[in-house]
N, C-alpha and C positions, 0 to 999 in steps of 0.2 A: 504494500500500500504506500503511495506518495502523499509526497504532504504538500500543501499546496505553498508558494512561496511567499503569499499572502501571510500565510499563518506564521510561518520562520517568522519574517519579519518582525512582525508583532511582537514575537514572542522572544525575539533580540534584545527590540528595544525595551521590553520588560526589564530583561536580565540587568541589560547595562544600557544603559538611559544615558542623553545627551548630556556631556558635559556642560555645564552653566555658565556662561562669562561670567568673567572675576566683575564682584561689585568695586564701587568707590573705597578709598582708603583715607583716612582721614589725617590730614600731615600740615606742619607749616611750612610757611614757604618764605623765603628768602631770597630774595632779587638783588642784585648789586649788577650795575652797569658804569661804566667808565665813560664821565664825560668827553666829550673832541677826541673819542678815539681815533675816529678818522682823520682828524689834521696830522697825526704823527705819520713818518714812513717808515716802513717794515720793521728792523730791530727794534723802533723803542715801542711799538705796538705787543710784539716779542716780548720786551721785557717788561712793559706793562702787566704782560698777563701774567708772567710768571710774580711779580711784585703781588697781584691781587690775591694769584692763589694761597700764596706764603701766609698774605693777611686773613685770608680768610678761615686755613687752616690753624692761624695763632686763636683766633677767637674762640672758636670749636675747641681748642686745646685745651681754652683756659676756664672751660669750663665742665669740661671732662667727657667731649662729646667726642666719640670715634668716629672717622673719618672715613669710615669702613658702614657705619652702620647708615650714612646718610645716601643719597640719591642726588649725584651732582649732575645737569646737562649746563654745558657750554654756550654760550651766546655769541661767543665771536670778542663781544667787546664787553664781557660782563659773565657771568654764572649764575643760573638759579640751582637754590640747594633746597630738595624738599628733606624736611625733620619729621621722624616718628611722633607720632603723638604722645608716646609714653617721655620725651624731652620735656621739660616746664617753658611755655612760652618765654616766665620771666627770665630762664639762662640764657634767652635769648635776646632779650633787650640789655641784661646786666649779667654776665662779665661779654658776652658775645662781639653784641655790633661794639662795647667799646674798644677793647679790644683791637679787633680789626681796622676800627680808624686809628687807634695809636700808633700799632703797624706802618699804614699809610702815610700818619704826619712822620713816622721815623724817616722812613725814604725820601719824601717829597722834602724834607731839610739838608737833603746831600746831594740833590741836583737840582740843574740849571730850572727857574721858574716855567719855562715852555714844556719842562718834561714832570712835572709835576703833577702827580694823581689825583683826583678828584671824584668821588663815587656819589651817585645816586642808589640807596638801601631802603628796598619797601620789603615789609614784614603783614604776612596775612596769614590768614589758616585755612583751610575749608575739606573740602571732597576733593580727588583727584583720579584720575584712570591711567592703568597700564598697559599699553600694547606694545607690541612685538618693535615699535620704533623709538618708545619713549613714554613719556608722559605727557598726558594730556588730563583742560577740564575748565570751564567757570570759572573758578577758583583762582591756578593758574594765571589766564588773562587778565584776572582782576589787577594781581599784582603787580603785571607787569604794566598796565595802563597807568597804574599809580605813580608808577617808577618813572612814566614818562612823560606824564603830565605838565601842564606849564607853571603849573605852583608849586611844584617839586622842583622844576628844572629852574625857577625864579630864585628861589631860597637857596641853589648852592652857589654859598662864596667862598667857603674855605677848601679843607679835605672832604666833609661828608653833609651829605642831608640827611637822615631815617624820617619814611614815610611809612604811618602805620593804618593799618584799616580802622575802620569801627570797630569791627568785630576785635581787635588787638586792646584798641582804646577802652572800651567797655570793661572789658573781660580782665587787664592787667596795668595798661598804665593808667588809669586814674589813681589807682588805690595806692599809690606811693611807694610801691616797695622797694626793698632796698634802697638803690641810688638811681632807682627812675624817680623824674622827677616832672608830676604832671602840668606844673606853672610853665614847665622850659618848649611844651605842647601847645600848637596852633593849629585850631582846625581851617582846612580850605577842600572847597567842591572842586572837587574833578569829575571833567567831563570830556573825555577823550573815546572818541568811538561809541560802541557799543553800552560802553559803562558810565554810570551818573552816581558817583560815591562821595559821601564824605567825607576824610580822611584827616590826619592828622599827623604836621612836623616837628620837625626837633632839627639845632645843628649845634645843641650840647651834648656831650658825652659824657 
């Protein structure tokens, strides 16, 4: 007696049932972009980036975050780094971003003014997705819009600006901890693209 291949089938995907795409993952996110990257030519673009990863690796260090556990994609002229959620946002405003700009002002005081670093740092949280290229998600974009905004990009005069979400603002710098400090905090709307957020800067560390 045959069985008909109708029934097989059926009785396959019983056994073993379609595998489910992975849902969202929930992580912060960290953006740092290098302003007039593109005015420099090649070496000191080169050693810009090696300058930022250094800094950004110091910050992560100093707060005892492994650099193994994190999720780094490349920008060209900047790095977003998504963070587990089981990290404390606040290690991430205090010892973190300062950290990484102290870094920054180290070098930028040993060479000439033209080659001198200047970072744009948005910090958000959300939902995020994994595919076989990368990351992607909402979430993501938001950050980077923020990062590139004109009231972001208004407010850098020094080494660094940090621009944080609402969702960041709410949730951890109002409440003063440790050495965040919520007065040093100016909220402005950004409205770049797709996204209408209102955000909030800093270029005390």
């Amino acid at each position: 007696m045959s069985i008909a291949p109708a029934v097989v089938s059926w009785a396959w995907r019983r056994l073993w049932p379609a595998r489910r795409p992975p849902g969202p993952e929930h992580r912060s996110i960290l953006v740092v972009d290098i302003a007039g990257f593109g005015r420099w030519h090649d070496p000191a673009q080169i050693e810009a980036r090696h300058v930022l990863t250094h800094a950004v690796r110091t910050g992560f260090r100093a707060a005892g975050i492994r650099w193994s556990d994190l999720a780094v994609q490349d920008r060209g002229d900047g790095m977003m780094v998504l963070i587990p959620a089981a990290v404390s946002k606040l290690d991430l405003l205090d010892p973190v971003v300062p950290r990484l700009v102290a870094a920054l002002r180290q070098h930028n005081q040993a060479v000439a003014p033209d080659l001198r670093i200047r970072v744009r740092v948005g910090l958000h949280a959300g939902e995020v997705h994994r595919d076989p290229h990368g990351w992607v998600g909402t979430d993501l974009n938001t950050t980077c819009r923020l990062v590139d905004s004109a009231p972001v990009r208004e407010r850098l005069v020094d080494h660094a600006v940090l621009v944080v979400s609402e969702v960041i603002h709410q949730g951890v710098v109002r409440h003063g901890y440790r050495r965040v400090d919520p007065a040093s905090y100016s909220s402005v709307d950004v409205a770049v693209k797709e996204v209408r957020e209102r955000a909030w800067v800093t270029t005390r560390f």
